[in-house]
Structure formats: structure tokens, C-alpha cells
C-alpha positions in Angstrom: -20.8 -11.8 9.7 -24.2 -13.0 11.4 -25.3 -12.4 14.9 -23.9 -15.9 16.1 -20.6 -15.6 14.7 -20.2 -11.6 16.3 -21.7 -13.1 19.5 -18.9 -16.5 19.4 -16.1 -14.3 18.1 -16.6 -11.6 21.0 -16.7 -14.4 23.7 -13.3 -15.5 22.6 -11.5 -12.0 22.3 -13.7 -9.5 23.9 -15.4 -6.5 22.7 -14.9 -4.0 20.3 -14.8 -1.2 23.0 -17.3 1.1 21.3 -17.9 4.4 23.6 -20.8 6.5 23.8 -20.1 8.1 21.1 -20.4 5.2 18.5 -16.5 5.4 18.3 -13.5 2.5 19.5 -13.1 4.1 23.0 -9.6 4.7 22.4 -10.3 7.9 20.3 -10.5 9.5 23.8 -8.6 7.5 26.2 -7.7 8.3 29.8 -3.9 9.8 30.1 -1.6 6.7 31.3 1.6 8.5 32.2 4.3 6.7 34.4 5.1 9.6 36.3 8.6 11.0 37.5 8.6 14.4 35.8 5.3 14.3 34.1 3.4 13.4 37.3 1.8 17.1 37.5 1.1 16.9 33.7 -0.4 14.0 34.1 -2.9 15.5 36.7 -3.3 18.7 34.4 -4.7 16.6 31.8 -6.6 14.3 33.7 -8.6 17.1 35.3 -9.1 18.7 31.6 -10.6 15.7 29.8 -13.5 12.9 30.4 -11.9 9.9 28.9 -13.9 7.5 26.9 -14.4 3.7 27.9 -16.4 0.7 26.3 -20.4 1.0 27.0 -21.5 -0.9 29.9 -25.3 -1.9 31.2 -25.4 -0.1 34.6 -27.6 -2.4 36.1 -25.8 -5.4 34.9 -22.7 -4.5 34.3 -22.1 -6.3 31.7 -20.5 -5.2 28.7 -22.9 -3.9 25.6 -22.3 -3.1 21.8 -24.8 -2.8 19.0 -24.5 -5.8 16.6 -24.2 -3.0 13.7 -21.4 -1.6 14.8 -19.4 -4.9 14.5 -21.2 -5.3 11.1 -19.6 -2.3 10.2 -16.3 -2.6 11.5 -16.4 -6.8 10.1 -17.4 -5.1 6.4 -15.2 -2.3 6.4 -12.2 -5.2 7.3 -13.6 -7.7 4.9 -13.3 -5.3 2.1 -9.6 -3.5 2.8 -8.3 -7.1 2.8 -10.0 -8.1 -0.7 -8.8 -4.9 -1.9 -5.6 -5.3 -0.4 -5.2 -8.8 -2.3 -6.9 -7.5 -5.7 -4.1 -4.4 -6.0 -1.2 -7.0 -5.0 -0.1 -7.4 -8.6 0.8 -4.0 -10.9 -1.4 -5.6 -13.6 -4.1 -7.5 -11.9 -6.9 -9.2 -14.5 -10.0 -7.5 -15.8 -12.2 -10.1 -13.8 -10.3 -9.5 -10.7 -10.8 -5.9 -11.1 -14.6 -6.2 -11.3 -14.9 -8.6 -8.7 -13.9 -4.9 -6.0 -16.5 -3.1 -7.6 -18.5 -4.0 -4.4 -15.7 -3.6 -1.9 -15.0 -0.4 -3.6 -18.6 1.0 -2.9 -18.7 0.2 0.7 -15.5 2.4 1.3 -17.0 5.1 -0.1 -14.8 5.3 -3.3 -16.2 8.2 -5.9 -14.4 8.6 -9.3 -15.9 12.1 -9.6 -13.6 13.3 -6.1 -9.9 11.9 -8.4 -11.2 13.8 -11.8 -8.1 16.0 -13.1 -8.0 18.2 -15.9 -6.7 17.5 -19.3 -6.2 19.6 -22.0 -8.7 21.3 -23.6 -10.1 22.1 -19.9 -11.9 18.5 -20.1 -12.1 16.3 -16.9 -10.9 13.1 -16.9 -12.1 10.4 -14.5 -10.2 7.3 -12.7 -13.3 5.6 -13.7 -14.6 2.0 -11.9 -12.4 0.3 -10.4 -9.5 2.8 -9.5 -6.1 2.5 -11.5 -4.0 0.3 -9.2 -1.6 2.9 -7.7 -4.7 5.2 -6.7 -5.9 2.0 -5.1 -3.2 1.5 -3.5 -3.0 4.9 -2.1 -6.7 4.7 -1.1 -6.0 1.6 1.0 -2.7 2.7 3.1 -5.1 5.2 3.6 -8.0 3.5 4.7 -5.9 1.6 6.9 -4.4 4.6 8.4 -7.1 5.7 9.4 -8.4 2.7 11.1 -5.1 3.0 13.5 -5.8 6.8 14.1 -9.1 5.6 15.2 -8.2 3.0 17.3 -5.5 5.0 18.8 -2.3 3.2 17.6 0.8 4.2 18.8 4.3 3.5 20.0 5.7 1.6 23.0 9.0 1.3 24.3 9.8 -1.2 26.8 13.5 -1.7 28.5 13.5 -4.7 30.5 17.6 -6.1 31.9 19.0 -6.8 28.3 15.7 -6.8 26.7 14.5 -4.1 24.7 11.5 -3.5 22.6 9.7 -1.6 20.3 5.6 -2.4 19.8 2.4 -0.9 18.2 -0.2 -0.9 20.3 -3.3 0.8 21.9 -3.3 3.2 25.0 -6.5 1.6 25.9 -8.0 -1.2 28.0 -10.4 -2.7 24.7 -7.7 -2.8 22.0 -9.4 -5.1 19.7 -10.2 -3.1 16.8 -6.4 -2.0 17.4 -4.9 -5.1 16.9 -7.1 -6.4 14.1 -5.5 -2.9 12.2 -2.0 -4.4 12.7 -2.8 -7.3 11.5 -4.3 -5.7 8.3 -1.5 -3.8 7.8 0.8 -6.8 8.1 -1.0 -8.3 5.7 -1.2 -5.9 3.1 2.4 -5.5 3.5 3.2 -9.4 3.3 5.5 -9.0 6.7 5.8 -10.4 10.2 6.4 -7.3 12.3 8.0 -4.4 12.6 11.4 -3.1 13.4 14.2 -0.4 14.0 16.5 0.4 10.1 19.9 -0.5 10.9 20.9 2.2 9.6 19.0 5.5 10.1 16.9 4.4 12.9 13.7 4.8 11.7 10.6 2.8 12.6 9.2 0.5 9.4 7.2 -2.4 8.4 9.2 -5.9 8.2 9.3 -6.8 4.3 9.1 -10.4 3.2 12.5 -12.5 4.5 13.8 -9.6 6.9 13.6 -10.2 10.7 14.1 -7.9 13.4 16.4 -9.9 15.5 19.1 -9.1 12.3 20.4 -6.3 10.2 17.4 -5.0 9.2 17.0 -1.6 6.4 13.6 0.2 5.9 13.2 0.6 1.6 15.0 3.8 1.1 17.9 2.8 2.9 17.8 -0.1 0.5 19.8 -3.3 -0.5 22.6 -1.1 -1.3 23.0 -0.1 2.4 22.8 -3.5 3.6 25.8 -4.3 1.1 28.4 -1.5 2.6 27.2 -2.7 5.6 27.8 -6.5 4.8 31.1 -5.6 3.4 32.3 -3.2 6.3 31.2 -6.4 8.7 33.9 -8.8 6.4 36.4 -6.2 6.6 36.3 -5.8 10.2 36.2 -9.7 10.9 38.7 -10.1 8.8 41.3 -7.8 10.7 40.4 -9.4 13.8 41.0 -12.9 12.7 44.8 -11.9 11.7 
């Protein structure tokens, strides 16, 4: 990513929201509690804390970021999503494999920290590139991390008959927050997120499900949705006599 695409792309969406510390602000964000009960925690924790916010020129006041630090952020991105298509199939070609070498390097993958003993007392490496499931685990993770970074978390809103249930930064520059979502959406093939229909639990939309129907998170599974399906006949049924 060159200077003139960094300096076109952050005129259209705004800036990273790097603090002082070389970190996305939200890693320290100010408490935003609506109050009601936790009003006087609110005020604890406020007078405990120095939040962090975006760097600005004091003179200026404009907003400032070093072009590195979207060079970073733009690499580390560029590589979790070539990864992330690379490890999409269980057997993926030699060539294909190869071709992360690079993208593999600039996330700081090591064989020698995977080694595990075989017998005889010998180590055994993962060698270059990682086997596909320890890729895949090293990217869920990499991802992860990039949303506890950013400071992703989640929101409930409850608005007349409206409800809803979002991902999102507690943070005024939520950039780098959003651009994590959308990498995890993509590595997971979906469209968004929802509630399991049948134990409740927050997941990840897989490909053809859709939060405004009966939804079920993997280990629930098909078979779930089946009973389910079938308990929903039965019942129609009985009212229709």
C-alpha cells in the first residue's frame, strides 16, 4: 500500500486511531456507561484511568498517524486474508502452499515454537508452510487478536419491536475494528452474526443461514434444526384441524 493509496483511503473512511502509544486507541478507551445503577461506577473508573484517543497535531488539530503504522496494519491484513484463502481447502496444492511462504514470515510464524517429541526423544517439526489445521489455528488466532486489540465487543440495542445484537468498538476511531469483522467474515464465508435458536449462544453466520430465521451455531448442528423443523409441522398441523 503506497503513501497515495493510505492518504486516499484514509480520506474516505478516517483514520486508523493510533494513540500515543503506537496502539488502535481502543486498547484503552474512555468508560461509556449509560448510567442508572452504574453511574457511581462509572465515575470510579473514570477517575482511575487516562483513556487513550487518536493522536492529534496540537497546533493544527488535525488528525496525525505515521504512514508505517498503516503499512503495518495494510500487510498484516493483506497476509491473514491470503492465508485465510490458501487453508480454505483440507488439501490445498503444493504451489499454493509455497506461494504463503511470504505471508507466513511476516506473521511471525516459527516451525521450531510447534516442534513435538516423537519417539526416540527426537523432535519433529511442522516444517514450511504449516500443516493446514495448525494454519488454521494460527489464523483464528491472528484474527483474534486483531479484535482484542481493537477492542471488539458486544452491543445490545432494544429499540420498540426492534432488537439487536452487534460487534463493534467502544471507541470513537473504529476502523481497524471493523476492517477485523470483515476479516473474520470472510474467513468464515458468512454475512453476519446471530443468536443459536437453540441454546442462545452468540456465532458466526455460516454460508446460506440468515439471522432473520431459525438459525443453529455448528454444535447444535443440522440435527437440531430437524427436531426443531419437525416440532414446527407438528404444531401447525394441530392448529390447522
Amino acid at each position: 500500500m503506497n503513501d497515495r493509496n493510505i492518504l486516499r483511503f484514509a480520506t474516505r473512511w478516517g483514520v486508523l486511531g493510533i494513540c500515543k502509544h503506537g496502539l488502535p486507541s481502543s486498547h484503552n478507551p474512555f468508560p461509556q456507561i449509560s448510567g442508572g445503577p452504574f453511574r457511581v461506577l462509572h465515575s470510579k473508573i473514570a477517575g482511575s484511568k487516562s483513556a487513550c484517543f487518536a493522536c492529534r497535531n496540537p497546533t493544527t488539530g488535525q488528525w496525525w498517524e505515521p504512514l508505517s503504522d498503516w503499512q503495518f496494519w495494510a500487510r498484516v491484513a493483506f497476509s491473514v486474508a491470503e492465508l485465510a484463502v490458501a487453508l480454505q481447502d483440507d488439501k490445498p496444492s503444493r504451489h499454493a502452499r509455497q506461494a504463503t511462504n511470504e505471508h507466513w514470515k511476516i506473521m511471525g510464524y516459527d516451525p521450531r515454537y510447534f516442534e513435538v517429541s516423537a519417539h526416540g526423544g527426537a523432535s519433529v517439526s511442522p516444517g514450511w508452510p504449516p500443516p493446514v489445521g495448525l494454519g488454521r489455528r494460527l489464523v483464528s488466532a491472528y484474527i483474534t487478536d486483531w479484535l482484542e486489540l481493537t477492542g471488539v465487543r458486544p452491543f445490545f440495542f432494544w429499540d420498540g419491536p426492534e432488537r439487536a445484537f452487534k460487534l463493534g468498538a467502544n471507541s470513537p476511531d473504529c476502523l481497524l475494528a471493523t476492517v477485523g469483522l470483515q476479516m473474520m467474515l470472510l474467513v468464515n464465508r458468512s454475512s453476519g452474526f446471530s443468536l443459536c435458536t437453540n441454546c442462545g449462544n452468540p456465532f458466526v453466520l455460516r454460508r446460506g443461514q440468515s439471522s432473520s430465521r431459525n438459525a443453529y451455531c455448528q454444535p447444535c448442528g443440522t440435527r437440531t434444526a430437524h427436531r426443531d423443523a419437525q416440532r414446527r409441522f407438528e404444531a401447525r398441523k394441530k392448529g390447522a384441524r
